[in-house]
C-alpha positions as CSV (number, residue, x, y, z in Angstrom):
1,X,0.0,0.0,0.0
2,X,1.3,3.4,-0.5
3,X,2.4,5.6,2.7
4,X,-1.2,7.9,1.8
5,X,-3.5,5.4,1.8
6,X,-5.9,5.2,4.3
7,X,-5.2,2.1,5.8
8,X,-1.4,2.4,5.6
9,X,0.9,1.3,8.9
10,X,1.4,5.1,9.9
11,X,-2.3,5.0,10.9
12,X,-1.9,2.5,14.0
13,X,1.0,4.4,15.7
14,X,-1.2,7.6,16.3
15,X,-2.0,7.4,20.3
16,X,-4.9,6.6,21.7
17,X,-5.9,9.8,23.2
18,X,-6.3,11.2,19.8
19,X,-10.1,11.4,18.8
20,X,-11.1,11.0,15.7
21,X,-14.0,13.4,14.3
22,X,-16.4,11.4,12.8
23,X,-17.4,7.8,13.4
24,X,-16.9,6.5,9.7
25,X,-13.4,7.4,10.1
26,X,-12.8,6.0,13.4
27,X,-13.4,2.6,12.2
28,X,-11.5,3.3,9.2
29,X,-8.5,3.7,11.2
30,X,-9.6,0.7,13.4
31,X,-10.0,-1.8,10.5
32,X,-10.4,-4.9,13.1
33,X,-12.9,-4.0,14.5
34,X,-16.3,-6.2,15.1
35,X,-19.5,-5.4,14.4
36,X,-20.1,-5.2,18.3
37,X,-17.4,-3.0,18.8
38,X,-18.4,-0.5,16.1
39,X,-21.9,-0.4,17.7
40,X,-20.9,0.5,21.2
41,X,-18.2,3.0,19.2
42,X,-21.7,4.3,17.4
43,X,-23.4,4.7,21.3
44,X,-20.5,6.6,23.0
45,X,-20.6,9.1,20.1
46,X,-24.2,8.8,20.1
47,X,-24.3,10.8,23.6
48,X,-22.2,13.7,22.2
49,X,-24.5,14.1,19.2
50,X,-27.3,14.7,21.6
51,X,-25.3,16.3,23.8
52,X,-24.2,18.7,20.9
53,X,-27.7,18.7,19.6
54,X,-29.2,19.8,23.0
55,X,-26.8,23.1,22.9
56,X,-27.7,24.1,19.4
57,X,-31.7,24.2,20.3
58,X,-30.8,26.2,23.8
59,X,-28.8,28.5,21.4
60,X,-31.7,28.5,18.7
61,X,-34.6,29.1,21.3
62,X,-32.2,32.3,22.8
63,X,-32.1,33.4,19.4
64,X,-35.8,33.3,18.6
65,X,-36.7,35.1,22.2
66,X,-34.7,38.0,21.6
67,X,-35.9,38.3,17.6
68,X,-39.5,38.2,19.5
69,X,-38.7,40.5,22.0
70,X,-37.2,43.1,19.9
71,X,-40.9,43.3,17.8
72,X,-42.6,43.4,20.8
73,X,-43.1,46.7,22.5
74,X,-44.9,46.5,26.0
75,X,-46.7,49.2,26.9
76,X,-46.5,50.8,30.2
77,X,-49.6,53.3,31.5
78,X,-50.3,55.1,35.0
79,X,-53.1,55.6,36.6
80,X,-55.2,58.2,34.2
81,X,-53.6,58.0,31.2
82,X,-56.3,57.6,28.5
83,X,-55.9,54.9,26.1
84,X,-57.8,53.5,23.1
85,X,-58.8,49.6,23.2
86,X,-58.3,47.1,20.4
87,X,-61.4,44.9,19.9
88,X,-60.2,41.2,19.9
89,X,-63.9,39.9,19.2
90,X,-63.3,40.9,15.2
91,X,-59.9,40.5,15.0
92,X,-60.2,37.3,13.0
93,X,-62.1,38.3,10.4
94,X,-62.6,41.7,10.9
95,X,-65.7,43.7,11.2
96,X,-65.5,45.6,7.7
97,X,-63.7,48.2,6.2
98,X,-65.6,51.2,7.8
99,X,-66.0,49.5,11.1
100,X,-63.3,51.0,13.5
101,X,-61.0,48.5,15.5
102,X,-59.9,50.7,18.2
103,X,-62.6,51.5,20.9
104,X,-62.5,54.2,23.8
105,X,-60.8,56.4,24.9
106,X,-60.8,54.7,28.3
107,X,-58.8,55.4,31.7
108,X,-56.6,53.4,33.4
109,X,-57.9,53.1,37.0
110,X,-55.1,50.8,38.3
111,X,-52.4,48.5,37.4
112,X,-52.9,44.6,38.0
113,X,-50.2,41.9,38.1
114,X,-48.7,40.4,34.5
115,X,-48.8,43.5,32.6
116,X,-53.6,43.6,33.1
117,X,-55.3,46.8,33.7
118,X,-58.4,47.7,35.0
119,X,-60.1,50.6,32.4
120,X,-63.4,52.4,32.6
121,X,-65.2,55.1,30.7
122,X,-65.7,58.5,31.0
123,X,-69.3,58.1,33.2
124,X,-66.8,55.5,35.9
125,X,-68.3,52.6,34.7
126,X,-65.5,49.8,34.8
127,X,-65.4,47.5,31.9
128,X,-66.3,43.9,32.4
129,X,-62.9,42.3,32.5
130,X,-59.1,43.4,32.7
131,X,-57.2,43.8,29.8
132,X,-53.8,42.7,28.7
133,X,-51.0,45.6,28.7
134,X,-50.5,44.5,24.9
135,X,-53.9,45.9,23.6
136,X,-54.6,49.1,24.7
137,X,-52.5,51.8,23.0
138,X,-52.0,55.5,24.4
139,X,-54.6,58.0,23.3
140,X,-53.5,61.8,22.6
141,X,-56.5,63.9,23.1
């Protein structure tokens, strides 16, 4: 065999301690190796793949959350700020093209926990329900 080939003696003298990258060349460089042996070789490498595997979704989801929280602006309102107040019933289909999507203005009577607030109308009459800090938007009388 010539000294470049693959399976040339040069191969065998290498130490131990030195990893090989991939599988397919490990047993290359092992040629007498049994089938057994090549499928534990397969399960030890098998755990680094995952391993490996397991980093690049952390990294991928860290990505994704900051891409998401760079569209997203939270609003943040104080007692008596007026605001306007999306209507989520026809945000599917929408109500029509002359059929305003922004109800109020409103006032913020207080601030609840997770970003809610609790709105009511000019007469004091609270609304039904808290609504989320994402669909009111401030209203400039």
């Amino acid at each position: 065999m010539p000294l470049g080939s693959p399976r040339s003696n040069w191969f065998t003298v290498l130490p131990i301690e030195c990893e090989t990258p991939s599988l397919k060349l490990a047993i290359e460089f092992l040629p007498n190796t049994t089938p057994v042996e090549e499928h534990l070789i397969f399960l030890e490498r098998l755990d680094e793949t995952y391993r490996l595997a397991s980093l690049v979704i952390e990294v991928q989801k860290k990505r994704v959350k900051t891409h998401f929280n760079q569209a997203v602006n939270p609003h943040s309102f104080i007692e008596g700020d007026l605001v306007l107040l999306y209507d989520q019933a026809n945000d599917k289909l929408g109500v029509g093209k002359f059929e305003p999507m922004w109800h109020g203005p409103y006032i913020v009577k207080c601030f609840l926990k997770k970003g809610a607030y609790m709105l009511i109308d000019y007469e004091a009459n609270p609304l039904d329900k808290p609504r989320n800090g994402l669909y009111p938007k401030k209203y400039y009388a």
